[in-house]
N, C-alpha and C positions, 0 to 999 in steps of 0.2 A: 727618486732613484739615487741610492749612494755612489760619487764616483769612485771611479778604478781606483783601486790599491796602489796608493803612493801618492797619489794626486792631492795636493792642500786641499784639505773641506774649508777652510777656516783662519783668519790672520788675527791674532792677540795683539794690541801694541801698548804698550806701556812708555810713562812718560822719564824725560829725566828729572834731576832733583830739584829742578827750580822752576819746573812748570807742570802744567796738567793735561788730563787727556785731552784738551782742545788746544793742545800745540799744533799751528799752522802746519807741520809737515807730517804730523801722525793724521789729522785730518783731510790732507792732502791726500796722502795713502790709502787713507779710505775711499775714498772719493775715486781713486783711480783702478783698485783690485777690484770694484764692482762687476759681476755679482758676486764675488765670492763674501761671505758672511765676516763681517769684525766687527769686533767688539776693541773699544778704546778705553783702556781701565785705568782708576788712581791709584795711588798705595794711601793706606790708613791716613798718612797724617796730615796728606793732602787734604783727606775728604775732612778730616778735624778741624782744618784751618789752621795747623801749625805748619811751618815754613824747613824744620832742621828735620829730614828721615832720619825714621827711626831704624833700628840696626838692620844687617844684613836678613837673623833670620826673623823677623816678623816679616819681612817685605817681601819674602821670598815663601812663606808661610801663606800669605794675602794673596800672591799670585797666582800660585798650587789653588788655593780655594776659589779664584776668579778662570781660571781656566775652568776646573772642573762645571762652574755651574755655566760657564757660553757650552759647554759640549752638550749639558745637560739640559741647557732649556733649547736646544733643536737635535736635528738626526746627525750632528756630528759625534766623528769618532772622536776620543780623546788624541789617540796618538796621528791624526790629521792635521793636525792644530800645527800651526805655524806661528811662533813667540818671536816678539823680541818689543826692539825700541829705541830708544834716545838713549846715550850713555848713560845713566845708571839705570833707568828702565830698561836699557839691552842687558847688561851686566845680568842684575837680578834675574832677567830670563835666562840667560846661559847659566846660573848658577842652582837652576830649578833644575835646568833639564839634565845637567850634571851628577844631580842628587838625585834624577830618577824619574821626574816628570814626564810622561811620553809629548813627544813631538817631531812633527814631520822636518821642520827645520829651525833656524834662527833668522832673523834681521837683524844685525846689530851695527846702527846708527851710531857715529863719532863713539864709539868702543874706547871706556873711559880706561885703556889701560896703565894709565899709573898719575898720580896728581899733577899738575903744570909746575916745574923745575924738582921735579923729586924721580926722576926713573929709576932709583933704587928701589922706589916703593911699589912694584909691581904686582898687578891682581891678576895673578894666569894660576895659583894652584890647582884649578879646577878645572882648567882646560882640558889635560889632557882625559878628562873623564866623558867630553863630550863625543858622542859617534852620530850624528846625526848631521845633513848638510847645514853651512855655515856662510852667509852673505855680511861681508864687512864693506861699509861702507863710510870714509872719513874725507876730511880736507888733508891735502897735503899740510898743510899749516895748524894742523892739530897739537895742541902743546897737550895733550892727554896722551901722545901716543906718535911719534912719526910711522912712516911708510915704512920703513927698515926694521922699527923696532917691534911693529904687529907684524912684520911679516916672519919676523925671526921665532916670536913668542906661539905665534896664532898655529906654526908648522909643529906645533906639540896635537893639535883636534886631531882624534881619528877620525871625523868624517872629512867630507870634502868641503873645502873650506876655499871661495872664492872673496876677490877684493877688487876690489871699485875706487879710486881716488878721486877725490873734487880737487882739479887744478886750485889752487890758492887759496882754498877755504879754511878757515878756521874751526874750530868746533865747534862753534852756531852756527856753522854750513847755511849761513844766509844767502837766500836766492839759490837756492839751489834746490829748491821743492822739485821741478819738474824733470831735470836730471837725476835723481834719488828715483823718483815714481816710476820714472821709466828702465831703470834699474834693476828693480824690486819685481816688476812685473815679467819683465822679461826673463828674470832668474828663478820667480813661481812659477813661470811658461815651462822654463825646462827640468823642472824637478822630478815629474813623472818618468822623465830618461835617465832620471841615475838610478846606478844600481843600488842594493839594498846596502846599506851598512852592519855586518853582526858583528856585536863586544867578542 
């Protein structure tokens, strides 16, 4: 039986750029949205054994084609599906679903919004294209991104867009698997209560 309309069928997680889909806290995640179905995916260069990702749109080209075959090899809907991940594996899902990708919502883990000592260098043009709910979740101590300055940037999504701090944490949000899981799940708990979002 497919569930009610609106309800996550399905969590995508994608890694960031210096590890793979068997990062302790994507794996964590899994383990904890049970029974809901995930699939934990690489990008290309990962799976090649090269270490430097490659540009924006191949990775985001990879994801587009790894969502569509988790929807497609069971009875999920595409636009069910629930994207995100580790900062650049969250990034490239927001910048799927931005460009058109159906999804139910995001997860976006230490959200790499701009390089450590360069905040001029900001990755939000594509925010405001996103209308779908939105879970950010960082360390206060994130040099990719403070608390003020995602929350200034992040108030561009037309969906609804919640945030989650890890007291003290860094962007390797070390030790903090079980605070994130329980995060995540509480915030898929309540998805089926938001209203719809239309462009």
């Amino acid at each position: 039986m497919r569930p009610k309309p609106g309800r996550p069928e399905g969590l995508l997680l994608t890694p960031g750029a210096g590890s793979g889909r068997d990062h302790h806290t994507l794996v964590a995640l899994d383990e904890a949205v049970a029974p809901l179905p995930v699939a934990r995916v690489d990008f290309p260069y990962r799976k090649e054994g090269r270490k430097a990702p490659d540009r924006a749109p191949k990775l985001i080209a990879s994801l587009v084609a790894d969502a569509e075959a988790f929807a497609a090899s069971t009875p999920l809907a595409p636009e069910g599906l629930v994207l995100g991940g580790r900062s650049m594996g969250g990034r490239i899902c927001s910048m799927a679903v931005a460009e058109g990708l159906p999804a139910a919502g995001l997860v976006l883990l230490s959200y790499p919004l701009h390089p450590p000592g360069k905040p001029e260098k900001l990755r939000i043009d594509h925010l405001p294209d996103l209308h779908v709910p939105c879970l950010f979740i960082s360390g206060t101590r994130d040099a990719f991104g403070s608390p003020a300055e995602l929350e200034e940037h992040t108030a561009a999504i037309g969906g609804p867009v919640t945030h989650h701090w890890l007291e003290g944490k860094a962007h390797d949000v070390k030790g903090a698997d079980d605070e994130i899981c329980a995060v995540v799940v509480a915030w898929l708990a309540d998805l089926p209560a938001r209203p719809p979002t239309r462009r």
